[in-house]
C-alpha positions as a printed NumPy array, in Angstrom:
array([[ 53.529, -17.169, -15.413],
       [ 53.481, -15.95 , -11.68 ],
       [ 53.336, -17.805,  -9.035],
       [ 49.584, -17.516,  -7.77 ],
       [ 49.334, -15.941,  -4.304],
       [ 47.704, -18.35 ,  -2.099],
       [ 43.673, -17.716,  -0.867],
       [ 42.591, -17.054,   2.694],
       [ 39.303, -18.357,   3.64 ],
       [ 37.784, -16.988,   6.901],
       [ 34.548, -18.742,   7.766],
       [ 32.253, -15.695,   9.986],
       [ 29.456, -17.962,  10.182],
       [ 28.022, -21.25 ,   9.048],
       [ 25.892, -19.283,   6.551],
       [ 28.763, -16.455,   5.468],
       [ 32.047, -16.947,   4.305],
       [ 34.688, -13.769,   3.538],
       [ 36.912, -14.947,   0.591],
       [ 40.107, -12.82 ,  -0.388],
       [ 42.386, -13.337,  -2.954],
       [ 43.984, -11.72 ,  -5.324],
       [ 42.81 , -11.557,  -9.154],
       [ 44.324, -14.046, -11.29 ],
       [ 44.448, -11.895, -14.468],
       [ 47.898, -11.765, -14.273],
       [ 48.165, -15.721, -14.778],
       [ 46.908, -14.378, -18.651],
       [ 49.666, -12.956, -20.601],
       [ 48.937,  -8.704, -20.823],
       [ 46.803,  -8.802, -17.991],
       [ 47.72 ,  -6.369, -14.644],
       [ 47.433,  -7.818, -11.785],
       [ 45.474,  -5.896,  -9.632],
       [ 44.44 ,  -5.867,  -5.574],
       [ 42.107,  -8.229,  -3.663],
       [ 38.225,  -8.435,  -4.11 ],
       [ 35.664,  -9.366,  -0.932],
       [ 33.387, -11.758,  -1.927],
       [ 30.557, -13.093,   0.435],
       [ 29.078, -17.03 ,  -0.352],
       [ 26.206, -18.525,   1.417],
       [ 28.242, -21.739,   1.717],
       [ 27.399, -24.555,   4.313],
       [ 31.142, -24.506,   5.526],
       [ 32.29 , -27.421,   7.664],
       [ 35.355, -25.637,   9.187],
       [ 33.251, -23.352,  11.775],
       [ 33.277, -20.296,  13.469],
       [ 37.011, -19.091,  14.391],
       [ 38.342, -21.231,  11.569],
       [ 40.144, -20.628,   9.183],
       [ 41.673, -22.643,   6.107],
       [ 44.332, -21.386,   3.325],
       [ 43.672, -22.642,   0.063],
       [ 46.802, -22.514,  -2.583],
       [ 45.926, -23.194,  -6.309],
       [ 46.242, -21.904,  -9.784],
       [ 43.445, -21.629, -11.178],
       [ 41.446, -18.598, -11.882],
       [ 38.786, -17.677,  -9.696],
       [ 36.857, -16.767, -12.995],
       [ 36.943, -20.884, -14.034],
       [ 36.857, -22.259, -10.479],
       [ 34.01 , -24.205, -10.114],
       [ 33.135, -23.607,  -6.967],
       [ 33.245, -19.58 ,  -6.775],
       [ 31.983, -18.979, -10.178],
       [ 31.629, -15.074, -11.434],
       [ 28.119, -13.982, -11.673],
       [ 27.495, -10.977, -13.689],
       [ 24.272, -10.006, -13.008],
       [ 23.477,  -9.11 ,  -9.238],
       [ 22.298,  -6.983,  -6.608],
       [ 24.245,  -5.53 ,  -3.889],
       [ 23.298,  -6.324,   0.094],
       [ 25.638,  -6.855,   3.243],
       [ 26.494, -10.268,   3.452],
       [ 26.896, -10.086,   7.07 ],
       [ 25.643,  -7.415,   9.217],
       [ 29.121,  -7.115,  10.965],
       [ 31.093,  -8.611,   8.836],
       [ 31.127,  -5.333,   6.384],
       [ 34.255,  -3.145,   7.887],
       [ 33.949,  -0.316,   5.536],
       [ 33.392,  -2.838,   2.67 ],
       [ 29.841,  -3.442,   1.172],
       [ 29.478,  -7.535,   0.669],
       [ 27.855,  -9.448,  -1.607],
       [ 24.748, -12.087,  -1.518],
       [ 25.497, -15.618,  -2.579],
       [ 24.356, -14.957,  -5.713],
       [ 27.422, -12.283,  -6.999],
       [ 30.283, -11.046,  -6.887],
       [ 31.626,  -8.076,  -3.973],
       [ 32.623,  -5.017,  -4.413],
       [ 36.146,  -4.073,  -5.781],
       [ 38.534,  -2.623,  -2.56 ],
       [ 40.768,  -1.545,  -4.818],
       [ 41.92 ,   2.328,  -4.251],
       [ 39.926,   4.914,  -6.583],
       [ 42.881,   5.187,  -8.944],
       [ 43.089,   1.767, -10.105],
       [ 39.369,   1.33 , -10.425],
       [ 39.279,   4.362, -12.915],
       [ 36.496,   3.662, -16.019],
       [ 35.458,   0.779, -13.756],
       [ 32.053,   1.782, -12.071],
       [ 30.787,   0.075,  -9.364],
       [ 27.642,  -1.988,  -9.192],
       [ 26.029,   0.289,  -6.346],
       [ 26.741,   3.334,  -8.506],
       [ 23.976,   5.273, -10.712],
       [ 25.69 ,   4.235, -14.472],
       [ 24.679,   0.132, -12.961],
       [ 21.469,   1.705, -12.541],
       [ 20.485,   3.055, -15.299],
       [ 21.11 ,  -0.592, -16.75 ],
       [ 24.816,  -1.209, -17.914],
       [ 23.59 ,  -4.665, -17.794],
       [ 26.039,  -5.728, -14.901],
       [ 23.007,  -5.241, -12.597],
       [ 19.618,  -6.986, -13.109],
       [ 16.941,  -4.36 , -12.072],
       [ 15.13 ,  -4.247,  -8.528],
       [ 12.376,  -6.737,  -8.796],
       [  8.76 ,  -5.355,  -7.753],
       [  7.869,  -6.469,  -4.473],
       [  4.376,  -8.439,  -3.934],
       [  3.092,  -5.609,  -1.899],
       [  3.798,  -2.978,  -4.676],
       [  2.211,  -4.736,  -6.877],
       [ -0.908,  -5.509,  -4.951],
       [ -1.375,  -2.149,  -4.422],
       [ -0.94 ,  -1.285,  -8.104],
       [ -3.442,  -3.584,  -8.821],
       [ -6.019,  -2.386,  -6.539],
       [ -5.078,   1.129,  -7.403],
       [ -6.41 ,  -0.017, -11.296],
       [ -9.126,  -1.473, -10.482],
       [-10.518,   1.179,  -8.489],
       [-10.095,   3.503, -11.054],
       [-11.527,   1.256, -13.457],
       [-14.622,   0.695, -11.085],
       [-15.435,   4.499, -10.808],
       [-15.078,   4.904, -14.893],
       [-17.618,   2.472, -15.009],
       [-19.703,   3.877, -12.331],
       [-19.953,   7.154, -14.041],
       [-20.606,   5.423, -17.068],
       [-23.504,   3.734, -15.31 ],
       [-25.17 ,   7.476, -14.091],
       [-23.691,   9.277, -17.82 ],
       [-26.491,   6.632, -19.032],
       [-29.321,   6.948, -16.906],
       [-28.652,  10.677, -16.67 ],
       [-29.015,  10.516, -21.031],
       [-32.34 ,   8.071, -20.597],
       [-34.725,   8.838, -18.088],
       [-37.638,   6.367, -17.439],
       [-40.089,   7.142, -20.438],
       [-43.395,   5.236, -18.261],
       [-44.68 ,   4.722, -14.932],
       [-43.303,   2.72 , -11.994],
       [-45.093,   0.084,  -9.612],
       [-43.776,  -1.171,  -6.554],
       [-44.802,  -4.849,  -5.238],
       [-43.215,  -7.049,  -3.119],
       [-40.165,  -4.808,  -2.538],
       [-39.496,  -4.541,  -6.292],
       [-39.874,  -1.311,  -8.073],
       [-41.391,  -1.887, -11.528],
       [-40.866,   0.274, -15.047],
       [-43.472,  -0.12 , -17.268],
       [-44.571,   1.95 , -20.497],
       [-48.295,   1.772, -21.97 ],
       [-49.309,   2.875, -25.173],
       [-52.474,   2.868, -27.286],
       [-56.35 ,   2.075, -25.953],
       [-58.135,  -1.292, -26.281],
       [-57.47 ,  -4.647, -25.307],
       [-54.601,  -5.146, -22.722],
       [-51.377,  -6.545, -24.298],
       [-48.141,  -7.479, -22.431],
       [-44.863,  -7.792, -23.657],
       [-41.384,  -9.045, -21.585],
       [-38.546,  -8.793, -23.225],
       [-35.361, -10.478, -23.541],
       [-32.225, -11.261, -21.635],
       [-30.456,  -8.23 , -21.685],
       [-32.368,  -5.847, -22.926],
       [-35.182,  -3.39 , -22.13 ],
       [-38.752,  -1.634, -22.247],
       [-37.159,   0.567, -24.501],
       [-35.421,  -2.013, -27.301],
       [-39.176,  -3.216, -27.552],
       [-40.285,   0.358, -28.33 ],
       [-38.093,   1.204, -30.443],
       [-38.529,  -1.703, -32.801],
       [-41.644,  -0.352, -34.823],
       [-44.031,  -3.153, -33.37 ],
       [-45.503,  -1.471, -30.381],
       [-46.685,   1.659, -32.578],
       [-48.222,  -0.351, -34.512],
       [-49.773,  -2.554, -32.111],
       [-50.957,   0.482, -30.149],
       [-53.249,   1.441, -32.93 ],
       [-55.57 ,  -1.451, -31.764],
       [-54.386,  -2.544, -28.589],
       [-53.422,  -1.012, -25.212],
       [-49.72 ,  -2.153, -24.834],
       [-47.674,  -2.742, -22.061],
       [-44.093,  -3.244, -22.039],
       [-42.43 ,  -4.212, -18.471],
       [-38.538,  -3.532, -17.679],
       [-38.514,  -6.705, -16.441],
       [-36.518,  -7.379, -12.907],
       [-33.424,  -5.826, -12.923],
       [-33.384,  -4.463, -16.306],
       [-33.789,  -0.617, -17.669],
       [-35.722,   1.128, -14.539],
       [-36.239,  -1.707, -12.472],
       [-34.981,  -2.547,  -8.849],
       [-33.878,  -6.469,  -8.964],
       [-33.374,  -7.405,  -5.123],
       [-30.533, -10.172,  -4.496],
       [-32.925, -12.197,  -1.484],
       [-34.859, -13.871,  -4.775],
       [-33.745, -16.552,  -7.   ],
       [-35.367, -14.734, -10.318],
       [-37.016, -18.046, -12.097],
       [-39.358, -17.489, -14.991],
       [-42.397, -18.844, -12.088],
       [-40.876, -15.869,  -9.894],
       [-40.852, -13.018, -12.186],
       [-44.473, -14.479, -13.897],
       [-46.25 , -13.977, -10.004],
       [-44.62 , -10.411,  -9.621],
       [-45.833,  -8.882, -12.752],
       [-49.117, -10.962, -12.816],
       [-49.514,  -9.033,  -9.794],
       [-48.064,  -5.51 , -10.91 ],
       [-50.87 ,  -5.982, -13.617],
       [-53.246,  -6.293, -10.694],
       [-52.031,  -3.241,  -9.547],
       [-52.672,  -1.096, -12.432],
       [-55.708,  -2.767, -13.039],
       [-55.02 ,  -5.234, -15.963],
       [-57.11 ,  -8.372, -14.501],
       [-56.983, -10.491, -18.111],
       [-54.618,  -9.644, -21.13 ],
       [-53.051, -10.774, -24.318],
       [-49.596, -11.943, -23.185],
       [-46.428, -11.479, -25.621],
       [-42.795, -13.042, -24.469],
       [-39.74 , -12.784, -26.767],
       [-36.463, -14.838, -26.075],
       [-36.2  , -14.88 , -22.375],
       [-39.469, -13.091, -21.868],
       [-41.269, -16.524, -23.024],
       [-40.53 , -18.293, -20.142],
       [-41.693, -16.262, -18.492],
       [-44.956, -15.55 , -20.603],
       [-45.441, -19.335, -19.839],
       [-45.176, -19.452, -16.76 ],
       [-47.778, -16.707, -16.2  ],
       [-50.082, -18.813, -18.688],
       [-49.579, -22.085, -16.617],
       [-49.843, -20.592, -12.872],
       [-51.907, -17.522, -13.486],
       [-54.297, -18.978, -16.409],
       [-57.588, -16.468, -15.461],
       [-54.666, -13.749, -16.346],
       [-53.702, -14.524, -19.626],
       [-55.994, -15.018, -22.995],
       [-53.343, -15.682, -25.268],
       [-49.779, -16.077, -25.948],
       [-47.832, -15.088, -28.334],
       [-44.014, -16.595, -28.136],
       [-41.365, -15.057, -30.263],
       [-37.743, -16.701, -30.654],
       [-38.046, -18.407, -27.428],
       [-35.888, -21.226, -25.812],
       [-37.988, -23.65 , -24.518],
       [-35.866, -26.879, -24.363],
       [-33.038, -27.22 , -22.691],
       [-29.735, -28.035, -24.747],
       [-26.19 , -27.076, -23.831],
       [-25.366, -23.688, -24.103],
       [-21.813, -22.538, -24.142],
       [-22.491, -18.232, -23.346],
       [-24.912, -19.68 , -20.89 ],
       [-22.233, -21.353, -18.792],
       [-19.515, -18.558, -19.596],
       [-21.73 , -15.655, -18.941],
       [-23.652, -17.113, -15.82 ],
       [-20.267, -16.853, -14.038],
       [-20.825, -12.913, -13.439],
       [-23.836, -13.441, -11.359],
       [-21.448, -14.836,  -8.328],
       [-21.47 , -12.519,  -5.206],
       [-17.594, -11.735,  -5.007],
       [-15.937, -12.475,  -8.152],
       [-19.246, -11.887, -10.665],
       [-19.382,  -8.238,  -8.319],
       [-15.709,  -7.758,  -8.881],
       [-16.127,  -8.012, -12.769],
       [-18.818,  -6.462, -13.502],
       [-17.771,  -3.482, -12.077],
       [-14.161,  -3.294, -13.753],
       [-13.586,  -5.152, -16.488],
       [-16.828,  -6.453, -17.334],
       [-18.18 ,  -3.739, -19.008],
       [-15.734,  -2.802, -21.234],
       [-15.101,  -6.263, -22.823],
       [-18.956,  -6.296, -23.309],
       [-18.421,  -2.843, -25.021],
       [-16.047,  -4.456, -27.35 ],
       [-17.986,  -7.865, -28.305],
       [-21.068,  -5.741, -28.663],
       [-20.811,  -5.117, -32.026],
       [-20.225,  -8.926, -33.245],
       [-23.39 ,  -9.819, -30.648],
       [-25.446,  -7.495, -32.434],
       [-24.31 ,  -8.638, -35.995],
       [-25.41 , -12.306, -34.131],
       [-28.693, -11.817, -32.57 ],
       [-30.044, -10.002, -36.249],
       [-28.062, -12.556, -38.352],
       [-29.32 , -13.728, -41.37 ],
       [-30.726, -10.085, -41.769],
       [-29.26 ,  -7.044, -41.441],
       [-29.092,  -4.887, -38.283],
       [-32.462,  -3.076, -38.11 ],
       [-31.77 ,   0.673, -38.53 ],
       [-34.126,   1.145, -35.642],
       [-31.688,  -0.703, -33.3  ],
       [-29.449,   2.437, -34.232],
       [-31.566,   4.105, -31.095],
       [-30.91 ,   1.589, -28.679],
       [-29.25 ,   2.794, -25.272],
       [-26.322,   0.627, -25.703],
       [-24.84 ,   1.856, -22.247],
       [-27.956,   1.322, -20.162],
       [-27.589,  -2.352, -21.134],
       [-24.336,  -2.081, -20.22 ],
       [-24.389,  -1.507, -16.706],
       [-23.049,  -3.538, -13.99 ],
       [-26.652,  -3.899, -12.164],
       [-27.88 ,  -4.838, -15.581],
       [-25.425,  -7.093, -16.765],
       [-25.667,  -9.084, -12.703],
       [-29.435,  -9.376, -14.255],
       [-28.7  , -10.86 , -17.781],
       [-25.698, -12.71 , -16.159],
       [-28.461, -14.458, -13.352],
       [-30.983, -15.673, -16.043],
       [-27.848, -17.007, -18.29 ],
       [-27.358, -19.307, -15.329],
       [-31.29 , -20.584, -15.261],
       [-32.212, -20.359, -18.692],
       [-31.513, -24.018, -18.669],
       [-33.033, -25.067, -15.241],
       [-35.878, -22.311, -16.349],
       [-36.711, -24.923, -19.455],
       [-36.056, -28.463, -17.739],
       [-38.77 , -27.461, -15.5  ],
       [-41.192, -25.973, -17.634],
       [-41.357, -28.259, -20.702],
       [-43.253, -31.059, -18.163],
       [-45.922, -28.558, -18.666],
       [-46.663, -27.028, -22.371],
       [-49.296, -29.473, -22.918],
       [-51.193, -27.578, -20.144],
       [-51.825, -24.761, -21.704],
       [-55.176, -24.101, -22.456],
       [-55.138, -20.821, -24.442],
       [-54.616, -19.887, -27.829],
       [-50.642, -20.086, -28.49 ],
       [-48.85 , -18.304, -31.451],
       [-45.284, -19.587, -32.389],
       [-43.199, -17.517, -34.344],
       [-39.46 , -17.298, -35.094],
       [-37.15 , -16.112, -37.763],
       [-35.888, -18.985, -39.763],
       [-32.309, -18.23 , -39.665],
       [-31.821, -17.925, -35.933],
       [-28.453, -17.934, -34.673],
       [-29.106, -17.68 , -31.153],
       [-31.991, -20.792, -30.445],
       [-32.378, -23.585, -33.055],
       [-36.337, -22.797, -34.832],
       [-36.575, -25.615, -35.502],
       [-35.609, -27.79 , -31.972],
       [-36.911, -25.194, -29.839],
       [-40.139, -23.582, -31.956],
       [-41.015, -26.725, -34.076],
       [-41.089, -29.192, -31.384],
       [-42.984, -26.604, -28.368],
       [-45.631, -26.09 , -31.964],
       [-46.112, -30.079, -31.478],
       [-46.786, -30.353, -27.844],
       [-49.317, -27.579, -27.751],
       [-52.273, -28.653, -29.412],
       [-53.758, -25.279, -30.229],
       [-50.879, -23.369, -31.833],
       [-49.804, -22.028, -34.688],
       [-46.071, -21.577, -36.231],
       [-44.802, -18.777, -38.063],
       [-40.512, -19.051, -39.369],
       [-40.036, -15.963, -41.149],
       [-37.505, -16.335, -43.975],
       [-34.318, -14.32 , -43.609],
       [-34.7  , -13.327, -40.365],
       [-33.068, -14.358, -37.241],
       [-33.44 , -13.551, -33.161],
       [-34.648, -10.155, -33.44 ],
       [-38.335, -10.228, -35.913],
       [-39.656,  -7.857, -34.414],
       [-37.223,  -5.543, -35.094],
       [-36.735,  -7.094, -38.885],
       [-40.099,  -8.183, -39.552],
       [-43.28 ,  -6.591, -37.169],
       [-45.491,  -7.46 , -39.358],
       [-45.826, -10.973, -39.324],
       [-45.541, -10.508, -35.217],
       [-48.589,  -8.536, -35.58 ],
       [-50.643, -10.793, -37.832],
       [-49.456, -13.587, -34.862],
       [-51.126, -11.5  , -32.211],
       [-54.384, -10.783, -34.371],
       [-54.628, -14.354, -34.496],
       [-54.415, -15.448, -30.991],
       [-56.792, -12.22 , -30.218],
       [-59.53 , -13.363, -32.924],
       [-59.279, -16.829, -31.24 ],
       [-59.877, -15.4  , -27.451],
       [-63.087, -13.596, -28.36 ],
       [-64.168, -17.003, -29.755],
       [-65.498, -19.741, -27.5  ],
       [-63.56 , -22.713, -26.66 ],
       [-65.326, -24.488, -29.103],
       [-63.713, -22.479, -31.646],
       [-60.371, -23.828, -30.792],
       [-59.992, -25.823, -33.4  ],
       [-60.546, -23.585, -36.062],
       [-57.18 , -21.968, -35.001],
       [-55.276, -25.26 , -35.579],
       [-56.707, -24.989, -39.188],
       [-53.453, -23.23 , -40.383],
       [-51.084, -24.967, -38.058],
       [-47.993, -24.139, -39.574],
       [-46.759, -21.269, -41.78 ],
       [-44.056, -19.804, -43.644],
       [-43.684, -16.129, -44.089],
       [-41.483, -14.839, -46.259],
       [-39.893, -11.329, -44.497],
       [-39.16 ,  -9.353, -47.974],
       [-43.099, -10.179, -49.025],
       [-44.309,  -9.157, -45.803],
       [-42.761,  -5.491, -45.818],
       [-44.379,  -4.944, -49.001]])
């Protein structure tokens, strides 16, 4: 075995230290041994600058402790002057070979293209932070002008169908239909005029009844300004008083999911306004509510804003299909929700709205059940028995024994949507509350005769 040639240490710095020695390959038997190699080691030295040590040992640089080979590295100057027509390693690797060109033949260095294109000597150049920030920002502004054209695509595709109203700096939707008594309906959280339309029970209450359906704040048509906190009380006073508008002074009033809140609170603070109710599916009790929580989160002014401009919208396009399957659930999807502008209720100014009243259905309730007692008109109750979304029978069975003169309708095998899945029963609900307001108050307790029914939905197609 040769006699090891002794290492030179020469300390630069306190940070940098230039190590040369020769390769001890030839201390293995077949091995050449071949020139010096530079390597550069962020090592707190104690022999400072000017310094130098020799070091004499025999043991391979490869298995020294201390100055362990490191495979995988990047190149960079260890020392800005310490280079001399040699390019240094960091601390972390190994330097580059200073051997001449012929003895480093089929041995390509780390700086050169083959190390790369990923030998897998060299570990690849790590993205910086500011690349990637920009990368991301890049994606989500082309993300947030997809959606934007997918917002105008949809109101290009469905024009408002009714009228519009403007109070209180809010710019009101509405669509009437039919002659006769004045009926209004508000629908649900997130949905439209239009998904009330479409479900069959407007035609047929417009053979008897002038209808009225309301986008309600920030949904379909309407303008939904950010200054307001949107309560059921709010929204009730602003389209108590678009009614006044039109000329509707005393009406029929019908509120499905969402929409009865509302309808209650324009019973309980406008009570010359309204001559009946009629509450479908409604959630009138608060009890914890896990999409509630989840959803409300979209309503913030950053983050929500953010969201439901990017990313938002297409998730929602994805879950829409199992929501749908949901809200209809034990029944079938009604073949007339087949119409249903899917992308209108998909837009980021409509999903803020649906996201808002996620976040106060539950305040919406704790502050109007103090109150159901109060009500002085005629109150139908109806619900499909096999709701998924609200409980019939904690949220419809207990508001039918607080009000004293109501009525309850469960339809069998249906579930959020009945008046999509079952209108008729809806109907006979609001020719019973519209026989009772002709009556005199007298008459009130003839509508309690019947207090509670079940309908079956299959019987009541027929």
């Amino acid at each position: 075995m040769p006699e090891p040639e002794p290492v030179t240490i020469t300390i630069l710095s306190s940070k940098r230290v230039i190590i040369r020695l020769p390769l001890f390959c030839a201390a293995r038997p077949g091995s050449p041994a071949t020139g010096l190699r530079t390597i550069a080691a962020a090592d707190g030295a104690e022999d400072r600058a000017g310094r130098s040590a020799r070091l004499v040992g025999g043991v391979p640089l490869t298995h020294a402790p201390a100055f362990r080979f490191r495979s995988r590295c990047r190149l960079r100057p260890a020392h800005p002057r310490s280079t001399r027509g040699r390019s240094l390693r960091s601390a972390e690797g190994i330097g580059r070979d200073t051997l001449p060109a012929s003895q480093r033949a089929g041995r390509p260095l780390a700086s050169e293209p083959a190390h790369r294109a990923g030998s897998g000597n060299v570990l690849p150049p790590r993205p910086s932070l500011h690349s990637t920030a920009v990368a991301g920002i890049l994606g989500l502004s082309a993300t947030a002008l997809v959606v934007r054209a997918w917002a105008r695509r949809a109101e290009r595709a469905n024009p408002p169908r009714g009228r519009f109203v403007a109070i209180d700096g809010v710019r009101l939707h509405y669509v009437a239909r039919g002659r006769g008594e004045p009926l209004v309906v508000f629908h649900g959280n997130g949905c439209l005029a239009e998904e009330v339309i479409l479900s069959g029970f407007v035609a047929l209450a417009a053979e008897r009844f002038r209808v009225i359906v309301f986008d309600r704040p920030g949904y379909g048509h309407s303008t939904r300004p950010r200054r307001r906190v949107w309560t059921p009380a709010a929204q009730a006073d602003l389209l108590i008083g678009a009614l006044e508008r039109i000329g509707v002074t005393r009406s029929l009033v019908l509120g499905h999911s969402w929409g009865a809140l509302v309808a209650i609170a324009a019973a309980l603070r406008h009570p010359d306004a309204v001559r009946g109710l009629i509450l479908e599916g409604g959630y009138y009790y608060p009890c914890p509510r896990a999409d509630a929580v989840l959803f409300s989160g979209l309503a913030l002014p950053v983050l929500g804003d953010a969201l439901r401009h990017t990313a938002a919208p297409i998730l929602a396009r994805l879950l829409w299909p199992a929501m749908l399957r949901r809200l209809f659930s034990p029944a079938g999807i009604a073949p007339s929700f087949a119409r249903f502008p899917t992308s209108m209720a998909l837009r980021p100014s409509q999903l803020r709205a649906s996201a808002d009243e996620s976040g106060l259905m539950i305040p919406g309730a704790m502050i109007l059940r103090r109150h159901y007692a109060e009500l002085g008109m005629p109150v139908a109750i109806i619900a499909g028995a096999g709701d998924r979304m609200v409980d019939p029978a904690a949220q419809s069975g207990r508001l039918h024994g607080e009000i004293r003169q109501s009525s309850l309708r469960l339809v069998e095998h249906c579930g959020h949507m009945v008046h999509h899945t079952a209108p008729r029963p809806v109907m006979a609900a609001l020719d019973e509350v519209a026989r009772s307001a002709r009556l005199s108050r007298t008459s009130e307790a003839s509508f309690r005769s019947n207090p509670r029914e079940s309908v079956d939905f299959a019987a009541s197609q027929r």
